[in-house]
PDB file as gemmi writes it, atoms N, CA and C in Angstrom:
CRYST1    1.000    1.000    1.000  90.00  90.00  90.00 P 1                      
ATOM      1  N   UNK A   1      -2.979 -19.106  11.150  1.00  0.00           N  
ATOM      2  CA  UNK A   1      -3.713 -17.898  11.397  1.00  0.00           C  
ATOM      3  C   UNK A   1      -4.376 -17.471  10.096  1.00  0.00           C  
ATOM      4  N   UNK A   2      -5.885 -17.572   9.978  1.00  0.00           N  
ATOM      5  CA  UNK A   2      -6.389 -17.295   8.766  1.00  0.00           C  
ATOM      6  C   UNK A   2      -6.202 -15.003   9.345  1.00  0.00           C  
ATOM      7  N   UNK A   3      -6.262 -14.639   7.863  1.00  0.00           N  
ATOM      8  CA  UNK A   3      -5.677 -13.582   7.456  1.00  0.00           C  
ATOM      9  C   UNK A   3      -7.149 -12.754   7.559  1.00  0.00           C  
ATOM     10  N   UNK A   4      -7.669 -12.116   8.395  1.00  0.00           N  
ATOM     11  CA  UNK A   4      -9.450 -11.707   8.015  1.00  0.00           C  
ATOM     12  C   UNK A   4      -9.681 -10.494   7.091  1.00  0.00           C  
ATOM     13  N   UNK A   5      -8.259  -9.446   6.662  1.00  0.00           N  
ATOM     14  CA  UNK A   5      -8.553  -8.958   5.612  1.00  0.00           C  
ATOM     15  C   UNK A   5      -8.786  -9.138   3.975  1.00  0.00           C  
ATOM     16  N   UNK A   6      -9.211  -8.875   2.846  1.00  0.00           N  
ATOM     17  CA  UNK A   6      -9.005  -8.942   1.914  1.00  0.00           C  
ATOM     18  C   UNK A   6      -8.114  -8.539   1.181  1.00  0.00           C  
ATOM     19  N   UNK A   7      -7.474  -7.074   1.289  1.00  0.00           N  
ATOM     20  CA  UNK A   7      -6.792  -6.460   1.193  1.00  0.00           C  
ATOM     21  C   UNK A   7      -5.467  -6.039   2.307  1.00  0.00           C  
ATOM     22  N   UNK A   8      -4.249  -6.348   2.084  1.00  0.00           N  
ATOM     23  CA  UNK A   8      -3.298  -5.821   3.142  1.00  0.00           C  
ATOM     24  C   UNK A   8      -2.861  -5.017   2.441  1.00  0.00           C  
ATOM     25  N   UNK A   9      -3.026  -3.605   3.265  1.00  0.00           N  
ATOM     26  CA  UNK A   9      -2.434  -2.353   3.003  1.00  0.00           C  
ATOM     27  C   UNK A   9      -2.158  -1.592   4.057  1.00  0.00           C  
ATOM     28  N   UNK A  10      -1.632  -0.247   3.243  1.00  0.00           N  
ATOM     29  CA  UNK A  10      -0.812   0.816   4.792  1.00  0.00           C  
ATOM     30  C   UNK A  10      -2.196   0.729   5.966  1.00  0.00           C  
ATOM     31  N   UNK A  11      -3.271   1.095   5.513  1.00  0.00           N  
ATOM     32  CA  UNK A  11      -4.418   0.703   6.503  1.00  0.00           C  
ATOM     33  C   UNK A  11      -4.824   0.299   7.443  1.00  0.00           C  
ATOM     34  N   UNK A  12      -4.407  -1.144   7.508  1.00  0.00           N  
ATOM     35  CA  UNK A  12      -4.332  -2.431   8.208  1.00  0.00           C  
ATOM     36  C   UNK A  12      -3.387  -3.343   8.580  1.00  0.00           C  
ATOM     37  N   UNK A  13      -2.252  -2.532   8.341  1.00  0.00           N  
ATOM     38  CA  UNK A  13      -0.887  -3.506   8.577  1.00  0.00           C  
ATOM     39  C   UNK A  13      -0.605  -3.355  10.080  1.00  0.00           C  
ATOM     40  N   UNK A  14      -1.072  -2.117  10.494  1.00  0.00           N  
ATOM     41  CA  UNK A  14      -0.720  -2.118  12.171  1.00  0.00           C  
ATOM     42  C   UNK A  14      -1.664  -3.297  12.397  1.00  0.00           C  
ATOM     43  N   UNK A  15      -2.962  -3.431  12.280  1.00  0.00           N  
ATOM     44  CA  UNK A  15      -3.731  -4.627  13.000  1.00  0.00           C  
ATOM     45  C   UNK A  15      -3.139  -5.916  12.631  1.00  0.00           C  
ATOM     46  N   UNK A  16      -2.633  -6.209  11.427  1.00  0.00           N  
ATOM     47  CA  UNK A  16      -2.186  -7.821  11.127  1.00  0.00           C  
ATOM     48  C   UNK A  16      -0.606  -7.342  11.441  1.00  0.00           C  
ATOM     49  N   UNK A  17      -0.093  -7.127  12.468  1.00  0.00           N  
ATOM     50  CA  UNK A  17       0.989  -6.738  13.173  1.00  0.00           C  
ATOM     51  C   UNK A  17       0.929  -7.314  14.246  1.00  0.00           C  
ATOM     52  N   UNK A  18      -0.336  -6.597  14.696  1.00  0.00           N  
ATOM     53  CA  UNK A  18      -1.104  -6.936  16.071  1.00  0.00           C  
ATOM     54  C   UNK A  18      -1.170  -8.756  16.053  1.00  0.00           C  
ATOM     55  N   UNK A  19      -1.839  -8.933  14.687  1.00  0.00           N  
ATOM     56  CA  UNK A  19      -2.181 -10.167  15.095  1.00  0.00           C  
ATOM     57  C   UNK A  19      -1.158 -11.393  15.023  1.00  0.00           C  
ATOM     58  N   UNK A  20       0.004 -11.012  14.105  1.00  0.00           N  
ATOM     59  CA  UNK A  20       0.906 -11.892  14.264  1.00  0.00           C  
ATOM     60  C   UNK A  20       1.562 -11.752  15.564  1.00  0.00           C  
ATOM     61  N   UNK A  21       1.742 -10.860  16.549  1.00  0.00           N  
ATOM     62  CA  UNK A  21       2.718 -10.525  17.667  1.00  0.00           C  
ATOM     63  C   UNK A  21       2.144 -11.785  18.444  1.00  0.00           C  
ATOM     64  N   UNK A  22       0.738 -11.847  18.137  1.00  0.00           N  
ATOM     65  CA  UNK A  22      -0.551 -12.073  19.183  1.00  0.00           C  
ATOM     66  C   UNK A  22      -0.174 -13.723  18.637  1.00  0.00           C  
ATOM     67  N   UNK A  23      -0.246 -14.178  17.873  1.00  0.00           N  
ATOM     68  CA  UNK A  23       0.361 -15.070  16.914  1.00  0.00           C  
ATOM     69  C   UNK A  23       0.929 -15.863  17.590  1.00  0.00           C  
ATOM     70  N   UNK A  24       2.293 -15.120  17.500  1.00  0.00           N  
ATOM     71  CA  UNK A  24       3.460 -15.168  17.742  1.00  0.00           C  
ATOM     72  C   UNK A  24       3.934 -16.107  19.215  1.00  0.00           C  
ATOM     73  N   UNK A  25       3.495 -14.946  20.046  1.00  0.00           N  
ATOM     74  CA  UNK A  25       2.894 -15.125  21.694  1.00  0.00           C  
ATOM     75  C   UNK A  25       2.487 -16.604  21.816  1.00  0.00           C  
ATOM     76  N   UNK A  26       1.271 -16.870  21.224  1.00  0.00           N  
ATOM     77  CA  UNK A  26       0.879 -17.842  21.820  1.00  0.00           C  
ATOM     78  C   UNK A  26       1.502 -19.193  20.861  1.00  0.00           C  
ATOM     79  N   UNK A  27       2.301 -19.425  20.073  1.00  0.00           N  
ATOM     80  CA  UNK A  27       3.598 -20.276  19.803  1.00  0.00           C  
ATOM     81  C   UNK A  27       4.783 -20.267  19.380  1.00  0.00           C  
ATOM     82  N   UNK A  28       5.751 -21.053  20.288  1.00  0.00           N  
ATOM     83  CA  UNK A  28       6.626 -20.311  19.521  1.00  0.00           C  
ATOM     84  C   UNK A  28       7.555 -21.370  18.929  1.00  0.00           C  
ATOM     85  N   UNK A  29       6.712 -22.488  18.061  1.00  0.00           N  
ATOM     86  CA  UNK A  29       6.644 -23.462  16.927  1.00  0.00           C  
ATOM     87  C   UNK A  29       6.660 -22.970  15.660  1.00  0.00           C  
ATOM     88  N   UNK A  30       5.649 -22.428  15.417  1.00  0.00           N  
ATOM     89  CA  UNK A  30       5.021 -21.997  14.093  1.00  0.00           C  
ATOM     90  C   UNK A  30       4.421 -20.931  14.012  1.00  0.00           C  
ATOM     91  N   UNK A  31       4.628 -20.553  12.324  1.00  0.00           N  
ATOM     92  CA  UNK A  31       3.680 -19.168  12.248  1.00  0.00           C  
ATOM     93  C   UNK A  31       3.489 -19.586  10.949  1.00  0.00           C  
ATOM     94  N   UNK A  32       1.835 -19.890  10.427  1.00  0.00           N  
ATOM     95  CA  UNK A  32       1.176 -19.737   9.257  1.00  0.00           C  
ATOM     96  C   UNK A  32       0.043 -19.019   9.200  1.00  0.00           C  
ATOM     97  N   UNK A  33      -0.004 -18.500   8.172  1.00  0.00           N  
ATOM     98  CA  UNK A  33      -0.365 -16.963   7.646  1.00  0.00           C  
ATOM     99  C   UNK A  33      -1.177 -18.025   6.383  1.00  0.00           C  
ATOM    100  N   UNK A  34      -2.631 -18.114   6.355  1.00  0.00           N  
ATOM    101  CA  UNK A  34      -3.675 -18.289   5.909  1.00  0.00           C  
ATOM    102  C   UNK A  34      -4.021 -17.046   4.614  1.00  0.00           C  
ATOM    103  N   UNK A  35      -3.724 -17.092   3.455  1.00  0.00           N  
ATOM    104  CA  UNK A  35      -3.948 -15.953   2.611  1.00  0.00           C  
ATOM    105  C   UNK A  35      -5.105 -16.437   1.692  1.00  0.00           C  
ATOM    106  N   UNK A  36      -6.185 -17.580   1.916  1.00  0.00           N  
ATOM    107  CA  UNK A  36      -7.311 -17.742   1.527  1.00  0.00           C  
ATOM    108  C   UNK A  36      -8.213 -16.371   0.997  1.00  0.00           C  
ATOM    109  N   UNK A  37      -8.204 -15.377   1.303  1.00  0.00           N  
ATOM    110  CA  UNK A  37      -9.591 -14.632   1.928  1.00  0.00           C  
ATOM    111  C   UNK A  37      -8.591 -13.016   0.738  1.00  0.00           C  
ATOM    112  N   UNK A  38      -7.451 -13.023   1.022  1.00  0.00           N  
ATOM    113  CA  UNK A  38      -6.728 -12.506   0.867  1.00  0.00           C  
ATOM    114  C   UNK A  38      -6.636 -11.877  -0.966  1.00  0.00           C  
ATOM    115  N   UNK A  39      -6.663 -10.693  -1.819  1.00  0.00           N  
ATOM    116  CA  UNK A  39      -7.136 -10.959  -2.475  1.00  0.00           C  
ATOM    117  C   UNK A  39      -5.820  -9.509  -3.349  1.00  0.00           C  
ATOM    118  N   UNK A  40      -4.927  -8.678  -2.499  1.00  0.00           N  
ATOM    119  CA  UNK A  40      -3.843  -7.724  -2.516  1.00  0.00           C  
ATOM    120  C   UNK A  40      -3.170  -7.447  -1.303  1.00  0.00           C  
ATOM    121  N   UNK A  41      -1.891  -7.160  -2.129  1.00  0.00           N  
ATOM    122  CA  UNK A  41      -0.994  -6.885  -0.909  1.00  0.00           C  
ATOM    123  C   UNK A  41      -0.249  -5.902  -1.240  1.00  0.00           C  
ATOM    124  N   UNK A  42       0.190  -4.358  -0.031  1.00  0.00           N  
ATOM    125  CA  UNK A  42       0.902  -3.552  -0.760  1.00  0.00           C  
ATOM    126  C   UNK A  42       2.271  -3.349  -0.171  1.00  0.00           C  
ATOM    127  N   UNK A  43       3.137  -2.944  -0.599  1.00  0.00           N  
ATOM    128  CA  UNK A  43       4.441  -2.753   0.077  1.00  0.00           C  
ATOM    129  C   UNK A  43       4.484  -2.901   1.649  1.00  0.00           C  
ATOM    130  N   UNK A  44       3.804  -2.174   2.017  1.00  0.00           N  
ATOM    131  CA  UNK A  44       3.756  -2.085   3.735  1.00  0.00           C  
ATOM    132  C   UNK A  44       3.992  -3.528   4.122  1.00  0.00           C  
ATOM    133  N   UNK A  45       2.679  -4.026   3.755  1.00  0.00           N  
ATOM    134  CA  UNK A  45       2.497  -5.399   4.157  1.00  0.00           C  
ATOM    135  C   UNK A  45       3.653  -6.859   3.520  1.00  0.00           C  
ATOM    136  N   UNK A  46       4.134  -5.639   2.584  1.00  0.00           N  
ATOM    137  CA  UNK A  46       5.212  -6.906   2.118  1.00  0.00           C  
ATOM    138  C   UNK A  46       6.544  -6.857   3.105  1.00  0.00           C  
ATOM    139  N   UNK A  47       6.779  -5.862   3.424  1.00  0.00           N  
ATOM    140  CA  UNK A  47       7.694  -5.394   4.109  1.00  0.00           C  
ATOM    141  C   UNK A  47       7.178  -5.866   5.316  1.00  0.00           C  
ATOM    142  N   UNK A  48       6.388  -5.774   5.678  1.00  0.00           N  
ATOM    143  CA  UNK A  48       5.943  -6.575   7.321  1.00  0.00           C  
ATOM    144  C   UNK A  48       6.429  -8.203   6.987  1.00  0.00           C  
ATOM    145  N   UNK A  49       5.839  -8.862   6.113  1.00  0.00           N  
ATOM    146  CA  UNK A  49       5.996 -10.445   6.167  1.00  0.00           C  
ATOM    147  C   UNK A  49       7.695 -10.881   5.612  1.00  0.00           C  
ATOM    148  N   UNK A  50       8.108  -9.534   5.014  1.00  0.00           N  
ATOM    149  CA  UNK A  50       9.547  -9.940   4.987  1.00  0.00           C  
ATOM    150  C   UNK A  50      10.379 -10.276   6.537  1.00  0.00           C  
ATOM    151  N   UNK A  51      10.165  -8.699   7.572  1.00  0.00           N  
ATOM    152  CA  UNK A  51      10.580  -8.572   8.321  1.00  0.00           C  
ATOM    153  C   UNK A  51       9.796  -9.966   9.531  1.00  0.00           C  
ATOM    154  N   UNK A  52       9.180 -10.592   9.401  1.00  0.00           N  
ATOM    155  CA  UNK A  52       8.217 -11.385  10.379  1.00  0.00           C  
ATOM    156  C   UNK A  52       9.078 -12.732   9.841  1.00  0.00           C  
ATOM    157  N   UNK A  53       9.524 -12.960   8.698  1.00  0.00           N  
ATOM    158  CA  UNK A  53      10.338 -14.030   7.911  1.00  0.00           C  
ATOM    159  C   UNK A  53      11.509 -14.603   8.740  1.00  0.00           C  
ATOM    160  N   UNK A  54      11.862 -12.793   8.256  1.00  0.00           N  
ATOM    161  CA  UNK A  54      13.581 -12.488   9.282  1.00  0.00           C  
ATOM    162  C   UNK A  54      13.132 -13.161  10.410  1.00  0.00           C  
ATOM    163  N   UNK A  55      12.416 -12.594  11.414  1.00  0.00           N  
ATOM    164  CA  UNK A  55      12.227 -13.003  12.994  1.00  0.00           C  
ATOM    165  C   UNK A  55      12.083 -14.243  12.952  1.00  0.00           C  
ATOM    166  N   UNK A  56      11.194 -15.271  12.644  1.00  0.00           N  
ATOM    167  CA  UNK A  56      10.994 -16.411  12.702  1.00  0.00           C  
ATOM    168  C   UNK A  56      12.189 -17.328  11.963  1.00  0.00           C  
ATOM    169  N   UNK A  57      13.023 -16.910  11.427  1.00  0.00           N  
ATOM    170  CA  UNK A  57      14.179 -17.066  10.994  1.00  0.00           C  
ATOM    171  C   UNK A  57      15.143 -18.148  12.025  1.00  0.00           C  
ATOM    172  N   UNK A  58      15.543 -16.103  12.782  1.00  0.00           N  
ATOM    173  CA  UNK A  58      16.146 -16.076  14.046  1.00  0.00           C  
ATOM    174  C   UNK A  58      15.977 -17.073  14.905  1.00  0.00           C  
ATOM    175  N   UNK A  59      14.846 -16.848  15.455  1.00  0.00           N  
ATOM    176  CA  UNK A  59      13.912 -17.723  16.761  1.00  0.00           C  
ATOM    177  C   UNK A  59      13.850 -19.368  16.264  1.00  0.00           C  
ATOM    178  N   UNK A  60      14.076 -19.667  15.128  1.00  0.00           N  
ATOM    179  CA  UNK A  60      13.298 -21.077  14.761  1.00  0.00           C  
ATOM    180  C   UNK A  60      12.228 -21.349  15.044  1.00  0.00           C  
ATOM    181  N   UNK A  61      11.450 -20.563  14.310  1.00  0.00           N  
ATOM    182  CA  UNK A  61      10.068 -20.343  14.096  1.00  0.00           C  
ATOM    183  C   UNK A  61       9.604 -20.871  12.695  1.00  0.00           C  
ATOM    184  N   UNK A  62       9.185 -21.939  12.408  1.00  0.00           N  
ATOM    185  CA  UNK A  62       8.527 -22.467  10.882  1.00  0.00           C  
ATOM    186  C   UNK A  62       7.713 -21.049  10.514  1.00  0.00           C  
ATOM    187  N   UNK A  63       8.230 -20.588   9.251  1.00  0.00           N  
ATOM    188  CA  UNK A  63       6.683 -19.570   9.085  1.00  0.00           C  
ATOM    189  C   UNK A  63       6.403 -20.294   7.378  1.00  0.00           C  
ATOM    190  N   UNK A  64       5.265 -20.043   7.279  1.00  0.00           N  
ATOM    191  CA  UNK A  64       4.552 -20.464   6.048  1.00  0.00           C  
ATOM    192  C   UNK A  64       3.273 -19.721   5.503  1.00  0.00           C  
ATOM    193  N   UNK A  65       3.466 -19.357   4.190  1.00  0.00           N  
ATOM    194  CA  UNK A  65       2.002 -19.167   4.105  1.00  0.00           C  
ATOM    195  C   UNK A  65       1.782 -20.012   2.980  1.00  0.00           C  
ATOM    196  N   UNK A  66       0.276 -19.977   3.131  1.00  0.00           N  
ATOM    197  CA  UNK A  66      -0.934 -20.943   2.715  1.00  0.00           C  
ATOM    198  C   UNK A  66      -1.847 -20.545   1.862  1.00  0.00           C  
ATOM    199  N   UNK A  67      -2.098 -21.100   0.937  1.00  0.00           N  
ATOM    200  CA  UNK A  67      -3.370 -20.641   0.445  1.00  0.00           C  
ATOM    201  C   UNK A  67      -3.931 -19.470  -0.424  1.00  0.00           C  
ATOM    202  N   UNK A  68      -2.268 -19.150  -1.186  1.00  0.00           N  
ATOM    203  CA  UNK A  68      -2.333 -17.725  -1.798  1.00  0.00           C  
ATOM    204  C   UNK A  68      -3.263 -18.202  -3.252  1.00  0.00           C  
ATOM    205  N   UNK A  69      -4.577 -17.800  -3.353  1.00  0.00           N  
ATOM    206  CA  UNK A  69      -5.588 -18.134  -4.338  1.00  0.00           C  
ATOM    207  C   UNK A  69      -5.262 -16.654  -5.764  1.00  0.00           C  
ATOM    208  N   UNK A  70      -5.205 -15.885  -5.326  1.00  0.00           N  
ATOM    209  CA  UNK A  70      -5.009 -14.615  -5.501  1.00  0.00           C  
ATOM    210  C   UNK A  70      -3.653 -14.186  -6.623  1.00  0.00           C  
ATOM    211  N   UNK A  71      -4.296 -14.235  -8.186  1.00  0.00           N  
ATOM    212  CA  UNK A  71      -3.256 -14.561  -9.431  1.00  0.00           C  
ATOM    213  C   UNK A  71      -2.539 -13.114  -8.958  1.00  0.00           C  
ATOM    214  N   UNK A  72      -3.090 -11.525  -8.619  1.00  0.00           N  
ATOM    215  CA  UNK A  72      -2.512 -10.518  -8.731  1.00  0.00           C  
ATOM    216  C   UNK A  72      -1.068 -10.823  -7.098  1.00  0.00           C  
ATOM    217  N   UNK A  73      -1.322 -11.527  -6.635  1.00  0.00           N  
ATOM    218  CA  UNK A  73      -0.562 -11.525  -5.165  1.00  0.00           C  
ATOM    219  C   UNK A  73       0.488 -12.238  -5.991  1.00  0.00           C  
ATOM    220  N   UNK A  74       0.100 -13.975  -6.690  1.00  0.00           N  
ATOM    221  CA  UNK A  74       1.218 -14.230  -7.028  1.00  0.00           C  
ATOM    222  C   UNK A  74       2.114 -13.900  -8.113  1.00  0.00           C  
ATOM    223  N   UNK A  75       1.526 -13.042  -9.175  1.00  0.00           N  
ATOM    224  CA  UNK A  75       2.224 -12.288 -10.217  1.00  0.00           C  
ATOM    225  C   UNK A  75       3.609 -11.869  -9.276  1.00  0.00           C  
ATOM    226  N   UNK A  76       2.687 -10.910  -8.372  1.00  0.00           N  
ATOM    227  CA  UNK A  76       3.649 -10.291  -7.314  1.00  0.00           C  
ATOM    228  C   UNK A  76       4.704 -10.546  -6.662  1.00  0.00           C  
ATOM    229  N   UNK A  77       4.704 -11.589  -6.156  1.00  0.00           N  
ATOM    230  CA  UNK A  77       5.548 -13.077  -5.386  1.00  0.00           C  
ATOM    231  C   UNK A  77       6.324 -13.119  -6.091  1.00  0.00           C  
ATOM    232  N   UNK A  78       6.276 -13.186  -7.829  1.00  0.00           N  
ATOM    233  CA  UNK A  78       6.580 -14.198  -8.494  1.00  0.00           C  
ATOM    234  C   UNK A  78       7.820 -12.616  -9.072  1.00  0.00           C  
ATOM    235  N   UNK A  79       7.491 -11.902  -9.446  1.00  0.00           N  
ATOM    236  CA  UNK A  79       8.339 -10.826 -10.192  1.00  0.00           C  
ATOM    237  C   UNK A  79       8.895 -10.255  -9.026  1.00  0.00           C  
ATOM    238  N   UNK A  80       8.622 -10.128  -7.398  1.00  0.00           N  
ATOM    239  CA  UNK A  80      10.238  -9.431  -6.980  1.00  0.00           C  
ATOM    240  C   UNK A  80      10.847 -10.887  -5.993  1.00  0.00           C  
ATOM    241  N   UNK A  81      10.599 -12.143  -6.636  1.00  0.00           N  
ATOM    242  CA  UNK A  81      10.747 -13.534  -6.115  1.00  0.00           C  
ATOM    243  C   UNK A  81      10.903 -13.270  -4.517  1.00  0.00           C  
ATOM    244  N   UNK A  82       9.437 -13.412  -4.204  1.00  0.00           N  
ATOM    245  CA  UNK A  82       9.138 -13.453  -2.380  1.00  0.00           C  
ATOM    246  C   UNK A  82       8.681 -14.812  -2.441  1.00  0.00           C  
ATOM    247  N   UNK A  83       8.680 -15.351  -3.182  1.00  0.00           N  
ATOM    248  CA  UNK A  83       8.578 -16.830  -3.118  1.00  0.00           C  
ATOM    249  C   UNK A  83       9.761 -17.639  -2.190  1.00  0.00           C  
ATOM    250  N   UNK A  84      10.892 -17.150  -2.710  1.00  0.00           N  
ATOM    251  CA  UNK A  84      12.105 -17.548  -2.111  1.00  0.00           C  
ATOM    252  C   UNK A  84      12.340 -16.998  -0.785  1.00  0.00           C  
ATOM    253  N   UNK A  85      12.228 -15.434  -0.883  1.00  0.00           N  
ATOM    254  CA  UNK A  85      12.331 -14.631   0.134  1.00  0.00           C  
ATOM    255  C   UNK A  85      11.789 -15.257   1.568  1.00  0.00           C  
ATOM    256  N   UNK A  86      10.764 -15.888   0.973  1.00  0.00           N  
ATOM    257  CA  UNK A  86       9.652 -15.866   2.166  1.00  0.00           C  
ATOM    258  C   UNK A  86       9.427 -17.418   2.567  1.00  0.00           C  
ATOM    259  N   UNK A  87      10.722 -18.012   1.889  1.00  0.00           N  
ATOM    260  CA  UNK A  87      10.657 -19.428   1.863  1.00  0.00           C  
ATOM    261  C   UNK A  87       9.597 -20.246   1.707  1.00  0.00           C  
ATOM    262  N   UNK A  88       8.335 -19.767   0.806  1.00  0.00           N  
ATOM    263  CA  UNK A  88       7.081 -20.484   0.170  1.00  0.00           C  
ATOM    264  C   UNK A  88       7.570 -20.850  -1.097  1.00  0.00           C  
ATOM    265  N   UNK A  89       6.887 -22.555  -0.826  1.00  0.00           N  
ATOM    266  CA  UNK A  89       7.075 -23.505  -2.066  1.00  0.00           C  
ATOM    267  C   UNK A  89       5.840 -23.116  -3.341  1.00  0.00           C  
ATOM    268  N   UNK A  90       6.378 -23.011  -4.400  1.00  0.00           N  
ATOM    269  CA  UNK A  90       5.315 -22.501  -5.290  1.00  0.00           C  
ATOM    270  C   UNK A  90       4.706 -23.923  -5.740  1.00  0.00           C  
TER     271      UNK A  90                                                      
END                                                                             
């Protein structure tokens, strides 16, 4: 699932909510989260992909994300280690 915001924040986390549910729904193999385009991320949204982690956890759901281009995201990743959290290979 490419990510169509630039920014994930309190803003837009209900819609990329929406779109993982929507996601979600239509497999229930995999969930990758496309962060190409993607350029910040703020608590809200970290707290969403934690909790979406958890679920796909549960379910045996592969989740992955992809494509984090974005040095301020992985500073981020990297200092409260959501790398691990989020089971992405650095």
């Amino acid at each position: 699932m490419i990510i169509s915001f630039n920014d994930l924040n309190i803003y837009n986390v209900e819609n990329l909510y929406k779109d993982i549910l929507e996601e979600l729904n239509n497999s229930s193999v995999s969930l990758i989260l496309d962060f190409e385009n993607v350029e910040k991320v703020d608590l809200s949204s970290i707290q969403l992909l934690i909790s979406t982690k958890k679920y796909c956890d549960i379910k045996n759901i592969n989740f992955n994300i992809i494509n984090i281009n974005s040095k301020k995201i992985k500073q981020s990743f990297k200092m409260f280690s959501l790398y691990k959290t989020l089971g992405i290979e650095v």
